[in-house]
N, C-alpha and C positions, 0 to 999 in steps of 0.2 A: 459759507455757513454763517447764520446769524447770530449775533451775541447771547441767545439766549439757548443757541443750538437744536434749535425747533427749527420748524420747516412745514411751513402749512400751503397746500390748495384750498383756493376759495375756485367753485365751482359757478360760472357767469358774474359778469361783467357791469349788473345792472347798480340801481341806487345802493339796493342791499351788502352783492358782492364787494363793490369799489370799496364801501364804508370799512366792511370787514377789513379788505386787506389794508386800508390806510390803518385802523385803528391796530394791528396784530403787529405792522410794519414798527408804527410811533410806539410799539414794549418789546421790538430791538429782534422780533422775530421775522427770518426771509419766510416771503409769500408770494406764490406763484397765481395768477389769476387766468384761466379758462374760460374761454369766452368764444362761441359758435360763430363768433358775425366778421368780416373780414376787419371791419373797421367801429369804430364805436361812433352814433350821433343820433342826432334828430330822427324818431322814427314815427310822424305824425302828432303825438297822441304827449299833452298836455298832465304835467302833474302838479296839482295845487298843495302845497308845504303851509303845514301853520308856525309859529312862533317857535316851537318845542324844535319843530325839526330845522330848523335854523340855528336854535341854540348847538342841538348835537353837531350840524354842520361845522361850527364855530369851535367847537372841542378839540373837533376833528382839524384844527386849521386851514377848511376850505372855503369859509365862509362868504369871506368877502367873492372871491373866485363864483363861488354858485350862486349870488346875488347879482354880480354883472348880469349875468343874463336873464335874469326874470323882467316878467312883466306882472307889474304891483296895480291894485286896485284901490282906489279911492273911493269914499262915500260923495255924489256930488250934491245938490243944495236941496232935494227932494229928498234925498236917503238911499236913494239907489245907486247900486252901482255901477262903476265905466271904467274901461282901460284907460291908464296912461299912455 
């Protein structure tokens, strides 16, 4: 039982899910997470986050963790932009 004696499903696994049960978790409530896929990871397809969603990331204390693995864009001496 969690300190708060709640007990929540978060139904999938995705950006959304995960958030939820981190953030229900960190106000002391157990959260069980449901998720279709045997394993969780890379499934092609690229998501770009602005500033906001890195702040919530950071709230959330995963920040640094989901900034390892990005790949950030610089303006180069034209204006345009390039991978690092």
């Amino acid at each position: 039982m969690s300190s708060t004696g709640k007990k929540f499903i978060v139904v999938g696994g995705g950006i959304g899910g995960l958030a939820a049960a981190v953030a229900l978790s960190q106000q002391g409530v157990h959260v069980t997470v449901l998720e279709q896929a045997t394993e969780l990871g890379e499934i092609g397809a690229g998501v770009q986050l602005g500033p906001n969603a890195f702040a919530a990331l950071d709230a959330l204390g995963v920040g640094e963790n989901a900034q390892a693995g990005c790949v950030h864009r610089t303006p180069h001496h034209d204006g345009c932009c390039g991978w690092l």
